[in-house]
C-alpha positions in Angstrom: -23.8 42.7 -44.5 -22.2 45.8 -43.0 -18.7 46.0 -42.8 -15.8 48.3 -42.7 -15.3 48.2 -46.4 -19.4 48.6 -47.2 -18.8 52.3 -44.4 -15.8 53.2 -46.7 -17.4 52.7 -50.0 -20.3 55.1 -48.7 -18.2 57.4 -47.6 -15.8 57.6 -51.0 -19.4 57.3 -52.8 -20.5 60.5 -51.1 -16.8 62.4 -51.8 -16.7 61.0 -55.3 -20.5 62.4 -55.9 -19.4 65.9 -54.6 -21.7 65.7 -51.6 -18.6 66.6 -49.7 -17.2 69.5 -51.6 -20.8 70.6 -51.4 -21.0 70.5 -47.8 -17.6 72.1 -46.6 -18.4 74.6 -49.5 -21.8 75.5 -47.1 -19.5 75.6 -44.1 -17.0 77.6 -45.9 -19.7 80.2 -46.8 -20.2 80.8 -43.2 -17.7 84.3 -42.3 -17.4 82.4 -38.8 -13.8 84.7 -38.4 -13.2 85.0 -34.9 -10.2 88.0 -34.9 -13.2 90.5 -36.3 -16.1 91.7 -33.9 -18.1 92.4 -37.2 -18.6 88.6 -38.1 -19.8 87.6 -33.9 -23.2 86.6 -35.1 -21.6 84.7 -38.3 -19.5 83.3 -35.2 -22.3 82.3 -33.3 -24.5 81.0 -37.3 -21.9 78.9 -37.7 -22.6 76.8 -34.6 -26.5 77.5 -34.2 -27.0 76.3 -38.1 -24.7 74.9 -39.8 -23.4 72.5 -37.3 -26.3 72.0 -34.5 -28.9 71.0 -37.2 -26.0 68.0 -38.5 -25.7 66.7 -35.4 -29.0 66.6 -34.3 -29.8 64.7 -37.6 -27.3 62.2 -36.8 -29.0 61.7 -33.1 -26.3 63.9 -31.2 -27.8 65.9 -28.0 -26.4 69.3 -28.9 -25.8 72.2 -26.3 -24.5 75.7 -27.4 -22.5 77.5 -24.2 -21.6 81.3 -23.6 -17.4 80.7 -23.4 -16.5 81.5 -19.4 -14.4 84.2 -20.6 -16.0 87.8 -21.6 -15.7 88.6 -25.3 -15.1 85.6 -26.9 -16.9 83.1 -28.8 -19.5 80.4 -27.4 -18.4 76.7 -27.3 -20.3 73.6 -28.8 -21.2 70.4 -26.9 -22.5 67.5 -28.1 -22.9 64.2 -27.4 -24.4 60.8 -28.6 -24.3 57.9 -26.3 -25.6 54.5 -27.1 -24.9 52.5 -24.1 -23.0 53.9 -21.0 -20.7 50.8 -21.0 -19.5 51.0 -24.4 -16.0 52.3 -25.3 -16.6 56.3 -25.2 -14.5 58.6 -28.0 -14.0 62.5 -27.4 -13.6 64.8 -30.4 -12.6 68.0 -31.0 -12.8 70.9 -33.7 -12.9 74.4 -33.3 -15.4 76.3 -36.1 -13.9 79.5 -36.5 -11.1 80.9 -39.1 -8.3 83.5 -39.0 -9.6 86.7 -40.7 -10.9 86.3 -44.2 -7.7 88.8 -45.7 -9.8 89.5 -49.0 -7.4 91.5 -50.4 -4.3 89.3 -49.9 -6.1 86.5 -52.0 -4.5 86.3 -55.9 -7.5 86.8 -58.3 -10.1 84.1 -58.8 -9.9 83.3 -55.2 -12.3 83.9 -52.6 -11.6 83.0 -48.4 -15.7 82.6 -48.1 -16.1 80.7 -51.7 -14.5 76.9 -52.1 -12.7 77.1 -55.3 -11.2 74.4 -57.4 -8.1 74.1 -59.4 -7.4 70.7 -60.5 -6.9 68.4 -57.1 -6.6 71.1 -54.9 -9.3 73.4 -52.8 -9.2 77.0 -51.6 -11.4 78.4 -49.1 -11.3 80.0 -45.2 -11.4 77.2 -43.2 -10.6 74.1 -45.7 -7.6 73.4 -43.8 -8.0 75.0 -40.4 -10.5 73.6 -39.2 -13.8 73.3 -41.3 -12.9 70.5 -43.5 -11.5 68.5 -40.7 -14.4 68.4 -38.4 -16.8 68.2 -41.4 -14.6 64.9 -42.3 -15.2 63.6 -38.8 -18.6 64.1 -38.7 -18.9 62.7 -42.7 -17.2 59.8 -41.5 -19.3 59.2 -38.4 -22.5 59.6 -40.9 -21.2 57.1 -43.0 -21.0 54.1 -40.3 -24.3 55.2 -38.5 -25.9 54.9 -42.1 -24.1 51.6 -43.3 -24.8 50.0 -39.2 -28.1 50.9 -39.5 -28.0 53.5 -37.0 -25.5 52.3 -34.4 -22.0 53.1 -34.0 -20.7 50.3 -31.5 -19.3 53.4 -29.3 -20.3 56.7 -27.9 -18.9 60.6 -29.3 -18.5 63.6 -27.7 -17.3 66.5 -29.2 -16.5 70.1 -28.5 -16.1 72.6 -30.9 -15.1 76.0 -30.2 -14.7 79.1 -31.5 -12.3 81.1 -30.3 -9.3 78.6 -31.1 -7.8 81.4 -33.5 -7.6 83.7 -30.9 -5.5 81.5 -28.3 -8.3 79.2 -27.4 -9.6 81.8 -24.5 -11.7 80.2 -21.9 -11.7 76.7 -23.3 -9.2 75.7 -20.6 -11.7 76.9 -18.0 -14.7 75.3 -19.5 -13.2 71.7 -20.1 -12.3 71.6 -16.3 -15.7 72.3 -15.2 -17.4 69.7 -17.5 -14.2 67.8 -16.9 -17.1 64.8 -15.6 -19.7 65.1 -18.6 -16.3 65.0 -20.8 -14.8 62.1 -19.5 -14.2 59.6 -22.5 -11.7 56.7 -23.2 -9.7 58.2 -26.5 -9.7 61.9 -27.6 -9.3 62.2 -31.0 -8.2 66.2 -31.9 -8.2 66.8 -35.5 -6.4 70.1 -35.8 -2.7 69.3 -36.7 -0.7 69.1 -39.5 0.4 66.1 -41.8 3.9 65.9 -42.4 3.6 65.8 -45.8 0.9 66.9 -47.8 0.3 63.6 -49.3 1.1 61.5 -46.0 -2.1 61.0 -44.4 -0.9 61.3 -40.2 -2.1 59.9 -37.0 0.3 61.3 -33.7 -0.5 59.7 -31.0 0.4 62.4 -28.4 1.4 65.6 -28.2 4.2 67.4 -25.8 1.8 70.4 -24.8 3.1 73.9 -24.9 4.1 76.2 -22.3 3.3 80.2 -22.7 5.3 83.2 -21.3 5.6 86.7 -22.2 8.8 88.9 -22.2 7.8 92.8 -21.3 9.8 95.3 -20.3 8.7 98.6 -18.2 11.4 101.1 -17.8 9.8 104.5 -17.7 6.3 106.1 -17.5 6.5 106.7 -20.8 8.6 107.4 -24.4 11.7 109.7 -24.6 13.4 111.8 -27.7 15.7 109.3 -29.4 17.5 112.5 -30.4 18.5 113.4 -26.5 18.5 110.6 -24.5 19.7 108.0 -27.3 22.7 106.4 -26.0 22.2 107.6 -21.9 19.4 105.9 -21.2 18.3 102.1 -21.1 17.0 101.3 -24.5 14.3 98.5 -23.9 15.2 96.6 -27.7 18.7 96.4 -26.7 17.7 94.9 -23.3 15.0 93.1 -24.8 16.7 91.3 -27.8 19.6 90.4 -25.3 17.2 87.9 -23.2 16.0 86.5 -25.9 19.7 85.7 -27.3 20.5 84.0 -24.1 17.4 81.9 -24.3 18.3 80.7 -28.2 20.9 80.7 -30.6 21.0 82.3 -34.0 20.6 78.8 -35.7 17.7 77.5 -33.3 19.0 75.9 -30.7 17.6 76.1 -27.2 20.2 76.9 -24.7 18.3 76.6 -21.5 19.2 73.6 -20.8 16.0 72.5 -18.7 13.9 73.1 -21.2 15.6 69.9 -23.5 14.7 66.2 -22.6 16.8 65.2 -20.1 18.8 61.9 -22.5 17.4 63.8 -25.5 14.8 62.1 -28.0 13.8 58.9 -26.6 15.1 55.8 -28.9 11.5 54.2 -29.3 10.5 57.9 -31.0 13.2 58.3 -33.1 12.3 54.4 -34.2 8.7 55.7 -35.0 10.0 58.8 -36.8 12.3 56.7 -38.8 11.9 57.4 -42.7 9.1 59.7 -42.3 9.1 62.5 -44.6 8.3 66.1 -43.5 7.7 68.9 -45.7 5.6 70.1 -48.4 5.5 73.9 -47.4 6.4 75.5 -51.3 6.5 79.1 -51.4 5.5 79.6 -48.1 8.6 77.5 -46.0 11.1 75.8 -46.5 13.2 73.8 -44.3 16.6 75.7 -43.2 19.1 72.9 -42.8 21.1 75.2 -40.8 18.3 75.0 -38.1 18.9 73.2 -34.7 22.1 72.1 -34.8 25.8 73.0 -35.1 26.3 70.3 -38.4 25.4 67.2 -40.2 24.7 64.1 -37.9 25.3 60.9 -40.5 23.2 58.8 -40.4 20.4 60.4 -39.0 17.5 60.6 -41.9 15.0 61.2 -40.0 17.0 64.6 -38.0 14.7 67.2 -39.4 11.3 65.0 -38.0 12.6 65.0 -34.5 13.2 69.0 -34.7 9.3 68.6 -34.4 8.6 66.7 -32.1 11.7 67.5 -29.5 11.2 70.3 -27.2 11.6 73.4 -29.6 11.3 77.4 -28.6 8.9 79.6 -30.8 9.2 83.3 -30.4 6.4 85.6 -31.8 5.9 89.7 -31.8 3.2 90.1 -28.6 -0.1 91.6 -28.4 -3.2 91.6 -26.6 -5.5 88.7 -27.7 -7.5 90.1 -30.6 -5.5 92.3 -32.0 -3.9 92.0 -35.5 -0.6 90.0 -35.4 -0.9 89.5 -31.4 -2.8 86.0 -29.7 -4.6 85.9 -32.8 -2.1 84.9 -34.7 -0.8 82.1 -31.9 -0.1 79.7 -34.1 1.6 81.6 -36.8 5.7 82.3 -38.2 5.2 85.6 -39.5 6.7 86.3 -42.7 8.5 89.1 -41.9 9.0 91.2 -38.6 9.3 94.8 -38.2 8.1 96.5 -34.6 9.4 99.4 -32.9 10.1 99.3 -28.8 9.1 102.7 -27.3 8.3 101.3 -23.9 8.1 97.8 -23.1 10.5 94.0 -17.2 10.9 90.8 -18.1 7.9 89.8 -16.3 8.0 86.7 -14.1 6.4 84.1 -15.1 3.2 83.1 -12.7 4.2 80.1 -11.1 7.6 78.6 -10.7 7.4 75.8 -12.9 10.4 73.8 -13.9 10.9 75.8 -17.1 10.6 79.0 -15.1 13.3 77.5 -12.9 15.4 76.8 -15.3 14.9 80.2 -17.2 16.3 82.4 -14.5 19.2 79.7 -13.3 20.3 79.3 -17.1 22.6 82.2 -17.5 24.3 81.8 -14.3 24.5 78.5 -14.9 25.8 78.5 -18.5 26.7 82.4 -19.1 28.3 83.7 -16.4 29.1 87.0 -17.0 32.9 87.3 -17.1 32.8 90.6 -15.1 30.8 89.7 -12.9 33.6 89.6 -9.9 34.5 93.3 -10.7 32.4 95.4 -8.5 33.1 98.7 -9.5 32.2 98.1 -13.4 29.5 100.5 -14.3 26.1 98.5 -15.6 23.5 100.8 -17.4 20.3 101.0 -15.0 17.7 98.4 -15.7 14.8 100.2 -14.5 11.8 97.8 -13.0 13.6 94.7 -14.1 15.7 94.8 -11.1 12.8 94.6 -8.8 11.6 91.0 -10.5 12.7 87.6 -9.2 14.0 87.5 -12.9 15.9 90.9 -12.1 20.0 89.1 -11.1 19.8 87.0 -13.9 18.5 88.8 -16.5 21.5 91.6 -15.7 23.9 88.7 -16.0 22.7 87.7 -19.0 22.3 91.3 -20.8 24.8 93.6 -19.2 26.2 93.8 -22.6 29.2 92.5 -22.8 30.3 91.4 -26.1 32.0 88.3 -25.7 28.9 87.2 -24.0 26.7 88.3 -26.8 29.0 86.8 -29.4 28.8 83.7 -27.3 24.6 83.9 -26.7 24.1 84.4 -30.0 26.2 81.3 -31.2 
């Protein structure tokens, strides 16, 4: 008699048999990278046949979409309803990769070739996003099989392909399907565990909240040699917005941007002896991060820098471009950029965090000067014609007890 354990069993018999590896090896074949025009039709392969055919198969109706916004990739409906009144479940994926990066691979690796070594797999996409989609849908085939072709529910899913370049248009296309979408429980498996070996379910998610910092002084770029030192220099001005906005050690010091009685107590209960971790080489956790010192008694400290309200900066570019939107979701390793040109823009609605942006360094930095009317302050160029203009020349006239201050 079906069960849940008879679904599992399939489903480890079908991992354990190497259908899996065999499948997310075909998906990882597919060069579906999204941040280079030269791989738009493996792009647009990668939803047409490797995925369309699957669902099909597993009595999906599949619809393949141009994405609302010009130049980037199409978007992947599909849906399998068995009766309108049952329990509905949305999914999402997104199908294509960060660029393959061929030559940064060590020998004996491959981004387009799944490769083994001992428990471990290597491959574009076997982590972000291929293998977790292809688990879904494994898992799904797996109870349709075992129930003799019924599911008890209804799926959805979407699956895009322009996540790794900020997830253009898919805002604008989920509100106008926002009726043929409609489902009881999404279910978005594109986040990470907090340990490698901790399988994780969150049940929510904060959301995230984009701005850009630019800076227009001039028409254009001006001998360091001459003007160095008498007129505005954008990095200075720059770099001291972005110390009044966070501290050296991570902590966020516009104040309206932190919960209001900090982490609720029935989080910090749920985040209680969970682990987080598991970066190696690549990261590891800076204990100096996020707050002045040690809080005893407080395990669980470096979990809640997660999921509190935290401020991410990352070097700017036009979506696309190497380093820029593309890499959205990505700590570089190292930073190096050069300001010839760069006001700091306002942001394009006054939102709460916008409002608490341009009151935070009256609020909290005064200038100590500011009272002394005939002090000199080096000319700010457009900035001072921005709503942002009085605060930001508060907060980065210059002065150095204010800096020292800022910067924590």
């Amino acid at each position: 008699m079906p069960s849940r354990e008879t679904a599992i069993a399939r489903a480890l018999d079908f991992f354990d048999t190497n259908g899996f590896r065999d499948r997310l090896a075909s998906l990882v074949a597919v060069r579906s990278t999204s941040q280079d025009p030269a791989h738009e039709k493996d792009v647009q392969s990668y939803l047409a046949d490797s995925i369309q055919p699957w669902l099909e198969r597993l009595g999906f109706t599949v619809a393949i979409h141009p994405n609302p916004a010009a130049g980037f990739g199409p978007i992947l409906t599909a849906e399998r309803i068995e009766d309108p009144a049952l329990p509905t479940v949305l999914t999402y994926g997104h199908g294509d990769t960060v660029r393959g990066l061929e030559d940064q691979w060590r020998p004996g690796l491959d981004p387009w070739t799944l490769t083994e070594e001992g428990d471990l797999w290597y491959g574009r996409g076997t982590a972000d996003n291929k293998g977790q989609h292809a688990v879904n849908l494994s898992a799904l085939e797996a109870v349709i099989a075992e129930r003799g072709g019924k599911l008890g529910y209804n799926v959805k899913l979407v699956l895009e392909t322009s996540e790794e370049r900020g997830s253009v248009g898919l805002k604008a296309f989920v509100a106008e399907r926002a009726e043929a979408l409609k489902a009881d429980v999404l279910i978005a498996s594109d986040g990470p565990r907090v340990m490698p070996e901790v399988p994780t379910i969150a049940t929510g998610t904060r959301g995230t909240y984009h701005f850009d910092l630019v800076l227009n002084l001039r028409a254009g770029g001006v001998h360091s040699g001459h003007w160095g030192g008498l007129t505005t220099d954008p990095a200075v001005v720059l770099t001291h917005a972005i110390g009044c906005v966070i501290d050296r050690k991570g902590k966020i010091l516009v104040r309206d941007w932190l919960p209001r009685n900090g982490v609720p107590a029935a989080v910090r209960s749920v985040l209680a002896g969970c682990p987080v971790g598991g970066g190696g080489e690549a990261a590891s956790i800076d204990p100096r991060l996020g707050r002045a010192g040690p809080d005893p008694g407080r395990e669980n400290l470096r979990l809640e820098r997660v999921y509190r309200a935290r401020h991410d900066l990352r070097p700017a570019g036009k979506p696309g471009q190497r380093g820029g939107a593309e890499r959205a979701g990505a700590l570089p390793d190292s930073l190096h950029r050069r300001h010839r040109s760069g006001g700091l823009r306002p942001c394009p609605a006054p939102t709460s965090g916008c409002r608490g942006f341009r009151q935070h360094p009256d609020r909290k930095r005064r200038h100590p000067h500011a009272r002394q009317p005939h002090r000199p302050r080096p000319p700010l160029g457009s900035l001072g014609r921005h709503q942002h203009g009085k605060d930001a020349r508060q907060a980065c006239a210059g002065d150095p007890e204010f800096l020292r201050r800022a910067a924590g």
